[in-house]
C-alpha positions as CSV (number, residue, x, y, z in Angstrom):
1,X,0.0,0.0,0.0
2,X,1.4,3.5,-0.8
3,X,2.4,5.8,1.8
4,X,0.7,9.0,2.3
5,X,3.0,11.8,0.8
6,X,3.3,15.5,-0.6
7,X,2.2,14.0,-3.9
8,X,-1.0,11.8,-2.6
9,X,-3.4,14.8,-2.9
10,X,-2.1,16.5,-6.3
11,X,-2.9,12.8,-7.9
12,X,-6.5,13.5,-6.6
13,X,-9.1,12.8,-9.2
14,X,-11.6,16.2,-9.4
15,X,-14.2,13.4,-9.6
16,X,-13.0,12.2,-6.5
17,X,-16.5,12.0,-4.1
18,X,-15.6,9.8,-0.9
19,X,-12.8,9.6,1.4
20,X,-13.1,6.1,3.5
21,X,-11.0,6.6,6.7
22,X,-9.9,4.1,8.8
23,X,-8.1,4.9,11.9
24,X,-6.4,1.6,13.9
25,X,-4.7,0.6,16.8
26,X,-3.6,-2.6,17.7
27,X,-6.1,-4.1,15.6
28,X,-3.6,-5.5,13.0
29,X,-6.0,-9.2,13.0
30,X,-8.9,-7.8,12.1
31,X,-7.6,-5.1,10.0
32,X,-7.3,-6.8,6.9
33,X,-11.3,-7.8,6.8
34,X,-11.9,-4.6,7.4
35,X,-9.9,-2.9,4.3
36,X,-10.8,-6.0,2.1
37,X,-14.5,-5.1,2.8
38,X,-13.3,-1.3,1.9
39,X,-11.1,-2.4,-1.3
40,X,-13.7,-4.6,-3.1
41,X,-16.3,-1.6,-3.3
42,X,-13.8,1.2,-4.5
43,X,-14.5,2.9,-8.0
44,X,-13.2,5.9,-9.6
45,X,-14.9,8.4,-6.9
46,X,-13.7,6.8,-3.9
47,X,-10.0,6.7,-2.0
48,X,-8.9,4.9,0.9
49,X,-6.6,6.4,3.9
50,X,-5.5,4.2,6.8
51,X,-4.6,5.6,9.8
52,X,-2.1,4.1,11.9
53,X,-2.0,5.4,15.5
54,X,1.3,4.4,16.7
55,X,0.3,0.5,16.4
56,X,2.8,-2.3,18.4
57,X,1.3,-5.4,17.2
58,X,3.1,-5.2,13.3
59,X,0.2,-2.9,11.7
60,X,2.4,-1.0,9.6
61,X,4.4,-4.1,8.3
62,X,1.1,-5.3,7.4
63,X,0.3,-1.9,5.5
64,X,3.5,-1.6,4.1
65,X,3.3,-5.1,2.5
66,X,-0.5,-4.8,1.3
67,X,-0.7,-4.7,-2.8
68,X,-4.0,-2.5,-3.8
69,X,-3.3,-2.9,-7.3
70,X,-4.4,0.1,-8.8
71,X,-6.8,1.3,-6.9
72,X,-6.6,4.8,-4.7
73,X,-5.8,3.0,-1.3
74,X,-2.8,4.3,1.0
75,X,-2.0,4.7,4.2
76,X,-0.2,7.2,7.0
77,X,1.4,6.7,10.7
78,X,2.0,8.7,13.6
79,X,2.4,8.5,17.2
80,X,-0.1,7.0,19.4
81,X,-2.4,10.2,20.0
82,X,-5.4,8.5,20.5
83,X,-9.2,8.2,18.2
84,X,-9.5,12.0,17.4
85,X,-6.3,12.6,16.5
86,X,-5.7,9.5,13.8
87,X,-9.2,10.5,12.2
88,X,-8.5,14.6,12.1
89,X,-4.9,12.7,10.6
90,X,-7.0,11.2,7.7
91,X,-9.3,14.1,7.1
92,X,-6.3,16.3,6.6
93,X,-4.8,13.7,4.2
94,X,-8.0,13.3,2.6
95,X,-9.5,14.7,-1.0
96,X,-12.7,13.6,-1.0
97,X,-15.8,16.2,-0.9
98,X,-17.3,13.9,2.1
99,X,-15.5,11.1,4.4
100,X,-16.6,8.2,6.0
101,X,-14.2,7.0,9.2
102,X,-14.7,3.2,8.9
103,X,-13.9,1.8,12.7
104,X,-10.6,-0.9,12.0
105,X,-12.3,-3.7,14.1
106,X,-15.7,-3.2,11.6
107,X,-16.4,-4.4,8.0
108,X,-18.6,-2.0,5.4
109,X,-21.4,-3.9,4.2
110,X,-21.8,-5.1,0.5
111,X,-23.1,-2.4,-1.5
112,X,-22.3,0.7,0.9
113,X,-20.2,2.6,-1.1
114,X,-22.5,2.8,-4.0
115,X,-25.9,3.2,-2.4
116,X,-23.9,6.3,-0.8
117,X,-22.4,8.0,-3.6
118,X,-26.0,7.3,-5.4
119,X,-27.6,9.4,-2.5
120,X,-24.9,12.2,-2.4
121,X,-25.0,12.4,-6.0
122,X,-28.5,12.8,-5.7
123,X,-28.7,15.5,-2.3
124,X,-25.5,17.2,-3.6
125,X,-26.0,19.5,-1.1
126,X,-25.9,17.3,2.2
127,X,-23.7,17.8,5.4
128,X,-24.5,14.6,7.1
129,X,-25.4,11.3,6.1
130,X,-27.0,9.1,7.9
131,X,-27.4,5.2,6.9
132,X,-28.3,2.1,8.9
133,X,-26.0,-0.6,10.7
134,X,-25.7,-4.0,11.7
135,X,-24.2,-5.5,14.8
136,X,-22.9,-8.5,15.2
137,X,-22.5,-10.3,18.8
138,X,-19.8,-12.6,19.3
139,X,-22.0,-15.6,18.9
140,X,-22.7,-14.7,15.5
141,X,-26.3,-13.0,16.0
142,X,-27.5,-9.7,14.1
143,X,-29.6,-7.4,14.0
144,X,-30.5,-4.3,12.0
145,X,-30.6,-0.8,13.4
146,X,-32.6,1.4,10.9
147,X,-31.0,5.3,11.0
148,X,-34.3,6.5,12.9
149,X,-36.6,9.7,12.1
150,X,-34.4,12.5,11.7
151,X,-36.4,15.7,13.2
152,X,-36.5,18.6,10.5
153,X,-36.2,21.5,13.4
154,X,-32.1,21.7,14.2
155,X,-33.4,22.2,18.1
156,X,-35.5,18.7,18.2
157,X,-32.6,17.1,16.4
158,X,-30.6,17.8,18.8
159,X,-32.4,17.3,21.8
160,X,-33.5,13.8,20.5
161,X,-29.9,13.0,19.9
162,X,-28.1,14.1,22.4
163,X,-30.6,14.3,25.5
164,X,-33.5,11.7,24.9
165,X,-31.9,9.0,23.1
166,X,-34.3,8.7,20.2
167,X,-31.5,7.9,17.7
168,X,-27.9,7.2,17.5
169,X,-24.8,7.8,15.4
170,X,-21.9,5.9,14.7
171,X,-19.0,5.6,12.9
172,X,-19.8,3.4,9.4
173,X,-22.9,4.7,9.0
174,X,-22.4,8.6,9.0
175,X,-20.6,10.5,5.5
176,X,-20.2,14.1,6.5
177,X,-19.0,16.7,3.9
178,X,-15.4,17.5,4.5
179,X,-16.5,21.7,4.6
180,X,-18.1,21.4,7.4
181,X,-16.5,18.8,9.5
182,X,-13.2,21.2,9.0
183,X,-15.3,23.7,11.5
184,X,-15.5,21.1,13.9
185,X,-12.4,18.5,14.0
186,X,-12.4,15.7,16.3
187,X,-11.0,16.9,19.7
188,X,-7.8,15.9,20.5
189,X,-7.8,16.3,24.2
190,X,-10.7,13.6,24.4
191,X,-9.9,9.9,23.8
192,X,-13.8,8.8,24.6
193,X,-17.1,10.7,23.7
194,X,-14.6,13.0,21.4
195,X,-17.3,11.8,18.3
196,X,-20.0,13.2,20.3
197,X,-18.8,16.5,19.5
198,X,-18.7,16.0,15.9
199,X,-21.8,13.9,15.6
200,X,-23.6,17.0,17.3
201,X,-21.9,19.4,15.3
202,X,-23.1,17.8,11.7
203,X,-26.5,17.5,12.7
204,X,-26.4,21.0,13.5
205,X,-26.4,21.5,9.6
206,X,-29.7,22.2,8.0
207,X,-28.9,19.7,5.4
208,X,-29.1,15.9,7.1
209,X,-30.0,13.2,4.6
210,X,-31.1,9.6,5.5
211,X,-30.7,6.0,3.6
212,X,-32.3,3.4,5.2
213,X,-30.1,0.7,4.0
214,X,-27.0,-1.4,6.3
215,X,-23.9,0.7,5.6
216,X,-21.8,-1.2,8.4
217,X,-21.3,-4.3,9.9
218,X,-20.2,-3.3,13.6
219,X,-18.7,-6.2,15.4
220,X,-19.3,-6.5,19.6
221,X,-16.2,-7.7,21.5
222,X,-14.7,-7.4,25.0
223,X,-11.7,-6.0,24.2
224,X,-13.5,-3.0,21.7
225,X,-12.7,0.5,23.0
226,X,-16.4,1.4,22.7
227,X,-16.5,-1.0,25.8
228,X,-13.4,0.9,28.1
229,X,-15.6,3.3,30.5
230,X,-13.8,6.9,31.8
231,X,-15.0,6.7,35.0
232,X,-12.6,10.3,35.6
233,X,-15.7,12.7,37.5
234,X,-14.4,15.5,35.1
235,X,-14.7,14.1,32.2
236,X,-18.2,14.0,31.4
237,X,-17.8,17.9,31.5
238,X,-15.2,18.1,29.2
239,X,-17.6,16.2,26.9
240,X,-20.0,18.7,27.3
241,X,-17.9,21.4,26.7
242,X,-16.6,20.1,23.6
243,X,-20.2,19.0,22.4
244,X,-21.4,22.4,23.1
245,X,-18.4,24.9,21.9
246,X,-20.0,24.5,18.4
247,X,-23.6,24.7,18.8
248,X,-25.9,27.3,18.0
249,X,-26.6,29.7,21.2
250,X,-30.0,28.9,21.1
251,X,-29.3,25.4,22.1
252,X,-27.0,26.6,25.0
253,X,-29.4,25.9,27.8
254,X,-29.6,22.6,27.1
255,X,-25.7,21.7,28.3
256,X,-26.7,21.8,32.1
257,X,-29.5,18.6,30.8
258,X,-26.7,16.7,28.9
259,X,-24.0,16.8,31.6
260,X,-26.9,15.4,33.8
261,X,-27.5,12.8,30.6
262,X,-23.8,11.8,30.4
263,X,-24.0,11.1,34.2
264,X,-27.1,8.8,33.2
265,X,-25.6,6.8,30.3
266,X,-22.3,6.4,32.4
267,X,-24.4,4.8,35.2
268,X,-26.2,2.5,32.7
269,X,-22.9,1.5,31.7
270,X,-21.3,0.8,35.0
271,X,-24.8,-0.7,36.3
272,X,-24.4,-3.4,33.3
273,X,-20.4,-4.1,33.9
274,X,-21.8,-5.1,37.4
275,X,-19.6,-1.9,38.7
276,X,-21.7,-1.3,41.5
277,X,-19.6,1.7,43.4
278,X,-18.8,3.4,40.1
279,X,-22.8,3.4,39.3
280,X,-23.8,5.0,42.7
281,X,-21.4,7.3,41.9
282,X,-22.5,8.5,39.0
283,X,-26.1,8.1,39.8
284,X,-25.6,10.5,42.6
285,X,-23.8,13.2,40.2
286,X,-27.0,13.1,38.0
287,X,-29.3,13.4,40.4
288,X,-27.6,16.3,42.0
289,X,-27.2,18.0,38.5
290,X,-30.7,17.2,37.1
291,X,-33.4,15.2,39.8
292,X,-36.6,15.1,37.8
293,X,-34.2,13.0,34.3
294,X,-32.7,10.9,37.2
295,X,-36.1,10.0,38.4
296,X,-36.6,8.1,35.4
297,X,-38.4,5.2,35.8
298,X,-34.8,3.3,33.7
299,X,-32.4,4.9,35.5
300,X,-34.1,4.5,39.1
301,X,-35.1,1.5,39.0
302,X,-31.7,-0.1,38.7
303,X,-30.8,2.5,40.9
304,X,-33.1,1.2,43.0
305,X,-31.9,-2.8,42.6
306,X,-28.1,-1.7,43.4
307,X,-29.2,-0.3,46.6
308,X,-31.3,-3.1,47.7
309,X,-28.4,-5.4,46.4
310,X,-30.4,-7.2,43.9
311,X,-28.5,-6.6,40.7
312,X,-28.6,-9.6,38.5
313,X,-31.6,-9.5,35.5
314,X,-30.3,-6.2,33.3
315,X,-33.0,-4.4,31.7
């Protein structure tokens, strides 16, 4: 695979569309099915970058040796900085007029690539791009996760997103348009919830489009860095902070809500991992921040089981 160089973006096709990003760390076993799934749907309009954080396991021998024939594939290395960093890496490497960051432990489902340069081509216009995705449990199940109803009001989009849960983003199965996502990089001082930011920046854009069709297969593991928690008491500020530097002003009263919210999906999280100090912990921020969203019946009721010590059937 080539190396990214001074010379990679003045070979850039004007034609090019899509930029397919894939940052990795220490994934160098499941790498491979993730850029084959990449390399087998690239035409004319589409480039791959590889991204490779500072990797110890013998990623970069394994980019170094790949052989992409002649299609528009290469990759780049740095210094272990962490998720934001390796993806704001790719962007700037990029040339494509939208990017897609492709998770290295995922595979992009048959078909993605065209079904999403069909609907750009078509909404020429659009910011964000929101498809569906599969995951996949480690005993082989699946199941389908349709991209939701997308509020046309920027304010309901937002609070549905980022407050009541309504629909999610991920990596895979969001394209945003490389102009806009240069206003709001990945922050580099965040190593978890840093997409947040992003993901609430784009659908601050007036121009969101939706394809319900599986963009991503998105694989479940132990070991998957979606699974390490921050349990740091500051960090679920510096989140918010992040999530609401960009945002317009009118939406500014909602940050005291979502550092209440963050508080609330943390202690979900550590009620599940069976952490039960951690979740009192965090219930207790929440409820001091926000009372009436931490007297929801989901969050108090397992509230409720860890103090009467009868965690066991999760909900």
């Amino acid at each position: 695979m080539q190396q990214v160089d001074a010379s990679w973006q003045q070979h850039a096709s004007d034609q090019l569309l899509l930029s397919v990003v894939i940052p990795s760390y220490n994934y160098a076993t499941v790498l491979p099915r993730c850029i084959d799934s990449v390399l087998v749907q690239l035409t004319d309009a589409c480039e791959l970058i590889v991204v490779d954080d500072g990797s110890k396991d013998g990623t970069l021998e394994l980019l170094r040796g790949w052989d992409c024939g002649p299609q528009r594939a290469a990759y780049l290395s740095q210094e272990n900085c962490g998720p934001s960093a390796a993806r704001n890496a790719g962007l700037a490497a990029s040339s494509g007029r939208w990017l897609l960051f492709l998770d290295a432990d995922d595979v992009m489902a048959a078909g993605a690539l065209a079904a999403i340069l069909q609907q750009l081509q078509a909404c020429p216009d659009t910011d964000l791009l929101l498809g569906g995705h599969l995951d996949c449990a480690e005993d082989g199940s699946s199941r389908y996760h349709a991209p939701g109803q997308i509020p046309q009001a920027v304010s309901l989009r937002l609070d549905d997103f980022l407050l009541k849960k309504r629909f999610g983003i991920c990596h895979g199965s969001s394209v945003f348009s490389r102009a806009r996502l240069m206003l709001r990089p990945y922050p580099e001082d965040l190593r978890q919830g840093e997409d947040l930011a992003v993901f609430a920046f784009m659908l601050s854009s007036s121009v969101v489009s939706v394809l319900d069709a599986p963009l991503v297969w998105i694989y479940k593991h132990a070991d998957s860095l979606r699974n390490h928690l921050e349990l740091d008491a500051s960090h679920g500020d510096r989140v918010a902070a992040a999530v609401f530097e960009r945002l317009p002003d009118e939406f500014q009263h909602r940050r005291h809500a979502f550092r209440a919210q963050r508080q609330l999906s943390l202690f979900r999280s550590c009620y599940l991992a069976g952490l039960r100090s951690e979740a009192l912990a965090c219930y207790g921020r929440a409820w001091r921040l926000a009372p009436r969203m931490a007297c929801r019946w989901d969050y108090f009721s397992k509230w409720l089981r860890l103090l009467l010590g009868r965690r066991g059937v999760r909900h």
